[in-house]
N, C-alpha and C positions, 0 to 999 in steps of 0.2 A: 069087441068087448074085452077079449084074453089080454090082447094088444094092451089097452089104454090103461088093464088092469098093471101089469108088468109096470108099464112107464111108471106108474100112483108109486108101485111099489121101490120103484129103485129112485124116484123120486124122493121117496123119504128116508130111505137109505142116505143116502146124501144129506139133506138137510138134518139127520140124525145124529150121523156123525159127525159133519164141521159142527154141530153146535156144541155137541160133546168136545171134542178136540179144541175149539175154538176157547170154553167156557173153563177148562184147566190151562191153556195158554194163557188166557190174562192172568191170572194170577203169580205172583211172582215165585220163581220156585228158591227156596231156601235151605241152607246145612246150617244146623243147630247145634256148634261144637262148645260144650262143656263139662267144667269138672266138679259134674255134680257127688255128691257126699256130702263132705265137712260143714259145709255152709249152705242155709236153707236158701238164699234165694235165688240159686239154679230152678229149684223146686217150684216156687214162685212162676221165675221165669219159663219155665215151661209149659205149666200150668195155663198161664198168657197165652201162650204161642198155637196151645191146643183149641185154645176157644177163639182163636184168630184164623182157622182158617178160613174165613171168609175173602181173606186181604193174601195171606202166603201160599204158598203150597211148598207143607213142608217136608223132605222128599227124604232126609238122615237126620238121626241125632247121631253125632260121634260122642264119645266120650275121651276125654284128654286129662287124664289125674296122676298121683301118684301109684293108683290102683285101676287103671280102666275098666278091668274086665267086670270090678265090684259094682264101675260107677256107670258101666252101660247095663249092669243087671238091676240096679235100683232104677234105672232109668225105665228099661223097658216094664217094669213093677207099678209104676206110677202113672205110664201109657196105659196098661191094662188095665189097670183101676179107673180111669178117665173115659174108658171106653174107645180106646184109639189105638191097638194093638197093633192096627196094619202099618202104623208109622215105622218106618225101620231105624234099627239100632247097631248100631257098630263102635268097634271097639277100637278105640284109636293108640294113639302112641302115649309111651310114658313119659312123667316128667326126668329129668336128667339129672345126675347125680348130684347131691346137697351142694358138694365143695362150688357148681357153677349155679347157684340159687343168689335168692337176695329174698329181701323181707324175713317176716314169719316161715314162709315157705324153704327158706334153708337149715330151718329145726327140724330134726327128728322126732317124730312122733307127736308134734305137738297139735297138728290139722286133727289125728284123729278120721274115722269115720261113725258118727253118732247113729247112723241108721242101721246097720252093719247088720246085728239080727231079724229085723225085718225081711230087709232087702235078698239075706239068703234063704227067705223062703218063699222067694219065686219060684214058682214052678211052670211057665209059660214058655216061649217058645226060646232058646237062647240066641243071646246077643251073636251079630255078623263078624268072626273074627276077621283079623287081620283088615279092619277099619277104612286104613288112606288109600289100601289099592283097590279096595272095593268102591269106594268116593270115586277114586278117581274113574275106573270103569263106567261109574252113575253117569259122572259128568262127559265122557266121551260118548258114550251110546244114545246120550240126549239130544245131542242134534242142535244145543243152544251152545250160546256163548254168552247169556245174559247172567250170569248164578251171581245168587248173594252169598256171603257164607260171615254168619253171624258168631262171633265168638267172644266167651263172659267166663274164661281161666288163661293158661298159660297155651302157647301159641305152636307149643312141639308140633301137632298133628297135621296144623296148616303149613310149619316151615317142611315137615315130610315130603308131606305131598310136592311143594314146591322143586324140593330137593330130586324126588325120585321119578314123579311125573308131571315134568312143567309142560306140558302139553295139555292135560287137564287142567293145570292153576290155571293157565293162561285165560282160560275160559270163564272165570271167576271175574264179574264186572266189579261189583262193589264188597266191600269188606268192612264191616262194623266192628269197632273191638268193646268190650266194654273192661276200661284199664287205666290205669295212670293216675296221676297229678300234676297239674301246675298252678296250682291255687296258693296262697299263703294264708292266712292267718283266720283257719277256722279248724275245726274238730273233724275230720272226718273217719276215725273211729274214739270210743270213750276216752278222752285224758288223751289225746292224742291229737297235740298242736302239727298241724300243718308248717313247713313241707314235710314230707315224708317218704317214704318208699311205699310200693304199692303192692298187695298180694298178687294177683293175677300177670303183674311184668315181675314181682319176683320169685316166681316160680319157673321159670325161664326167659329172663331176659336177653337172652344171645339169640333167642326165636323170635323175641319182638323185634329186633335189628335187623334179622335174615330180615322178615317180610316185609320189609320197610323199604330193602334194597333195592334199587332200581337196577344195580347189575342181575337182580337174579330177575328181578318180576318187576312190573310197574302196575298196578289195579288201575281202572279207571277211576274208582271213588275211591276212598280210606276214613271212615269215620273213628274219631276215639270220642267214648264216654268214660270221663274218668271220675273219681269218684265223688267229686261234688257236689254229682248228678244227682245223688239217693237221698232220699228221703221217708217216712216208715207212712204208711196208711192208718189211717182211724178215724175214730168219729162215725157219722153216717156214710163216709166211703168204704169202710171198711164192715160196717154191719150188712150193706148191700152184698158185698161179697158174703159174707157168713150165712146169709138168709139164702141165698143163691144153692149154699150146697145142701138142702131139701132134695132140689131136683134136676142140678149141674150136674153131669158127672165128677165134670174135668175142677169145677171149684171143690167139688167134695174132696176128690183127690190132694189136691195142693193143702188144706184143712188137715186131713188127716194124717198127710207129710209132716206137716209142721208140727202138729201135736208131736208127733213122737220123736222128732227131732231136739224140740223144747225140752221133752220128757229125760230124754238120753242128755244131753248140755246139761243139763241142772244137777243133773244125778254124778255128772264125772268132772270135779273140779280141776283134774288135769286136762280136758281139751280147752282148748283155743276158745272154743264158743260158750264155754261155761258162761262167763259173765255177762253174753251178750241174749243168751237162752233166758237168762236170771233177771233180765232188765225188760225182755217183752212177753205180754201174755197172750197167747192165739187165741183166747177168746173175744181180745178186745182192740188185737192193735197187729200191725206185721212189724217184722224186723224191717233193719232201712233196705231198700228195694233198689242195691246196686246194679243187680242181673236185668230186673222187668226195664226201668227205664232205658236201658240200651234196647232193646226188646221195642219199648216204644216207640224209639226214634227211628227203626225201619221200618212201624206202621204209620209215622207218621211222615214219610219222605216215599210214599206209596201212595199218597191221598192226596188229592189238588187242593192246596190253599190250607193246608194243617202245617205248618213252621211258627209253634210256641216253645220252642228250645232253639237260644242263642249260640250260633258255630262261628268261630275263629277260622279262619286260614291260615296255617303257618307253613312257613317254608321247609321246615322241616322238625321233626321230634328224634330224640333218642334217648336214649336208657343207660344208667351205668350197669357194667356186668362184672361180677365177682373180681375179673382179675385187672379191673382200670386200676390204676394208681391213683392214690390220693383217698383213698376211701377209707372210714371210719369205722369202727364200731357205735354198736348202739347204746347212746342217744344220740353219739354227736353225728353229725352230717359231712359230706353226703355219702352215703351208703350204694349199696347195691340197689338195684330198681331202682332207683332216684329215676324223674323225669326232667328233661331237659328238651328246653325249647327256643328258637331262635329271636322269641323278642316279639312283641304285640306292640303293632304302633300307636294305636290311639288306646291306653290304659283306661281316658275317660269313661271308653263304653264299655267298661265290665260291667256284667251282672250282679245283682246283689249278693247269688251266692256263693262268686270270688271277690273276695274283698281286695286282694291285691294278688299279681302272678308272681310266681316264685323268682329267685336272683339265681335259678340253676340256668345256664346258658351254654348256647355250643354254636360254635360256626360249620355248617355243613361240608368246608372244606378240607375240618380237621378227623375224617371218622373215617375211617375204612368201607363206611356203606356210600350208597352215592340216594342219600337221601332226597325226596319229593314233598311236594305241598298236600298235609292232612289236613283235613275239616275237624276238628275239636270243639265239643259243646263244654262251655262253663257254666251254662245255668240258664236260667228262662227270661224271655223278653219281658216279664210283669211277676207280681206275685198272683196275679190273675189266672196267668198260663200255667204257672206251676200247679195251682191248685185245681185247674182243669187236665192237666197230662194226669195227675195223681188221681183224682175222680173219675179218669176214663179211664186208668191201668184198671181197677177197681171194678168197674164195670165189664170191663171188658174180661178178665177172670171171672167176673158172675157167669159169663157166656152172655152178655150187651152187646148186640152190636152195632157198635156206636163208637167215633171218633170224630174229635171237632165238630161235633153238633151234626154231623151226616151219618144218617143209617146204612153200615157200608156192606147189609148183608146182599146187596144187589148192584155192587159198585165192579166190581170184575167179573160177574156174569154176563151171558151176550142176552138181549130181548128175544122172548117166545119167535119162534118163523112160522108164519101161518101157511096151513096143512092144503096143500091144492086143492081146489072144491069144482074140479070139473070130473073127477073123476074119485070119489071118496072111498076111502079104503074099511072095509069092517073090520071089528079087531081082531076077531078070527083068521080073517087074512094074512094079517101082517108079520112077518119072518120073524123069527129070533136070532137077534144076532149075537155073534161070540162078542167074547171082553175083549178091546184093542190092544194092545202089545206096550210099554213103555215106547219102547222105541221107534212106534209109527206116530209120535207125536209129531207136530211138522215145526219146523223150524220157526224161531220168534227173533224180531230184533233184536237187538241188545237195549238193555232196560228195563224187556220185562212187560211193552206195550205192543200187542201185534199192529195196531192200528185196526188196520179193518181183516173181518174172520171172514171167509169166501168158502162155497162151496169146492173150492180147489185143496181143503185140508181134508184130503181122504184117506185111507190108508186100503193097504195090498188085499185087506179081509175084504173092505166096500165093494172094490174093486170086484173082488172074485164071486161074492154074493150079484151081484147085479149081472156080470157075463152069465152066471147059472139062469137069471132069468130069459133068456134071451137065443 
């Protein structure tokens, strides 16, 4: 009887933990690098990402700004308010001095930080200094080689790491940016005829070129969303959300970011966001949702048979940086951060919301990088799919979980394993076992899909609880 009891027990031992180890393996594990402050829809996109762990596992927010350390403490401010404190925070690299900027992002003092007195009266646990070497440690003691790493500012923190420990880039499979332009002849901010230079490459554009490099790194994937992508929620998609922060944590949060983001923008005619705080009301509508819908498009290239954003393949992209010749002041073109691309051969199949691609062009032969082929979205397969990506962002910030018409709260979990019944265990009997360690997670393809979860995903604690049995 002792006997059979032991077996039940280290039986379920086992089956305890591959299910546990098996059921954060599927999910894809991700780094959330942004520069949040200035502009609410980090905030937004965050907010996303928090009510997404159904689909990620989100394992760092870095922060990458002009101000890190402010913008990993508002960060970790609005974690804690979402109820999700355990996410960690680090503090990643600065932007780099004005004179090698482009865009707005080469003004002084014009970003601003709208949230600034809120945000320093966090009093929670502080942000992880020194950001990229702690990343990169994450990513070595992980055991994967699959990592996403999602990023919606300027690209220092990732060219860092690249730079200091490319033994952990290397391990980085896929890379989304949310960045650019190559659109022509629409608005993509107010009074602001396309082409243009773009905020997030011009805040360091000489980082968006490193990581581009194929001499330093090559990624398996490279997605850019740039900014044609955004659009602002309202209507009934956006009351969904509003009604949601009742009893969301995490939508409450993102609400109550934005109020006072709004609040602060309206009030200080000198920041950058004045005009744009001044044109949306958080009661009734978001600003355009540059950050979430990058956001989207890693939930949605995570989900079998969800591709309602159309991607381009080009052979290669690049950036003008401060010191290229031939460059303009503003208004005339082209400037710094300009995006340049090698040519789209069939213009027919653009989407409606590029009307035509830009005439900025580059032969990969002429750049110092040894440029590769990015997936670029310019816009959505219907106006159907837009207004369903935007209906689900929406939802999915409620805390819905819900994409492409699948409830994905049971999409990267493994199924129950039924409890031996030859020999059944009281609950009184059953051990307690300790919390398993980060780093006896077992090893996952690359992708992010183990295939199949086996009792063989055990770790040194199972192990040693079961010889005690015995």
């Amino acid at each position: 009887m002792l006997s059979s009891l032991k077996t039940s027990l280290a039986t379920l031992l086992l089956v305890a933990t591959a299910t546990s180890f098996c059921s954060a393996a599927n999910k894809q594990p991700l780094i959330f690098d942004s520069d949040y402050g200035p502009f609410i829809d980090d905030v937004f996109a965050l907010g996303l990402l928090v009510n997404s762990l159904d689909i990620v596992d989100l394992k760092l927010v870095l922060a990458t700004s002009d101000r890190p350390e402010l913008s990993a403490t508002c960060i970790a401010a609005q974690l804690e308010l979402s109820g999700h404190s355990e996410i960690e925070v680090a503090v990643g690299s600065p932007f780099p001095d004005y004179s090698e900027r482009g865009s707005v992002c080469a003004i002084q003092g014009i970003l601003g930080f709208a949230m600034e007195p809120e945000c320093n009266q966090y009093s929670g646990p502080p942000p992880i200094q020194n950001g990229v070497e702690y990343m990169a440690n994450m990513i070595m003691d992980s055991g994967r080689d699959d990592w996403w790493y999602l990023v919606v500012g300027g690209q220092s923190s990732l060219r860092a790491l690249i730079e200091a420990y490319p033994e952990a880039a290397a391990k980085i499979d896929t890379v989304i940016v949310m960045a650019g332009n190559w659109c022509a002849d629409f608005e993509p901010y107010p009074d602001v005829m396309a082409p243009t230079d773009e905020t997030n490459i011009g805040c360091d554009p000489a980082a968006a070129n490193f990581v581009l490099d194929g001499n330093n790194i090559q990624f398996n994937n490279v997605y850019y969303v740039p900014v044609v992508m955004a659009d602002e929620i309202g209507g009934d998609d956006y009351k969904v959300f509003v009604d949601a922060t009742e009893t969301n944590a995490a939508a409450n949060a993102t609400l109550t970011w934005y109020k006072i983001w709004s609040a602060a923008g309206r009030a200080d005619e000198n920041l950058l966001v004045h005009a744009e705080a001044m044109a949306y009301d958080p009661d009734t509508e978001s600003t355009p949702q540059f950050d979430p819908v990058a956001v989207m498009l890693a939930l949605e290239l995570l989900v079998d048979d969800c591709d309602r954003m159309t991607l381009f393949e080009m052979e290669g992209i690049h950036f003008f940086e401060a010191d290229d010749e031939g460059l303009q002041p503003f208004p005339n073109a082209p400037r710094s951060a300009f995006s340049l691309h090698t040519g789209i051969p069939d213009t027919a199949t653009l989407p409606a919301e590029c009307p035509n691609i830009t005439s900025f062009t580059f032969n990969v032969t002429d750049t110092p990088e040894m440029e590769y082929p990015v997936q670029v979205a310019l816009g959505f397969n219907s106006p159907a799919d837009k207004a369903a990506v935007y209906a689900d962002m929406a939802r999915r910030m409620a805390g819905e979980k819900i994409l492409c018409g699948k409830d994905t709260s049971t999409l990267f979990t493994d199924p129950p394993v039924e409890t031996p019944t030859d020999a059944p265990v009281t609950p009184e009997a059953s051990p307690t076992v300790a919390p398993v360690t980060p780093e006896a997670s077992p090893t996952v393809a690359p992708g992010g899909d183990s295939g199949v979860c086996t009792l063989g995903h055990v770790s040194a604690i199972t192990v040693a609880l079961i010889s005690m049995l015995f």
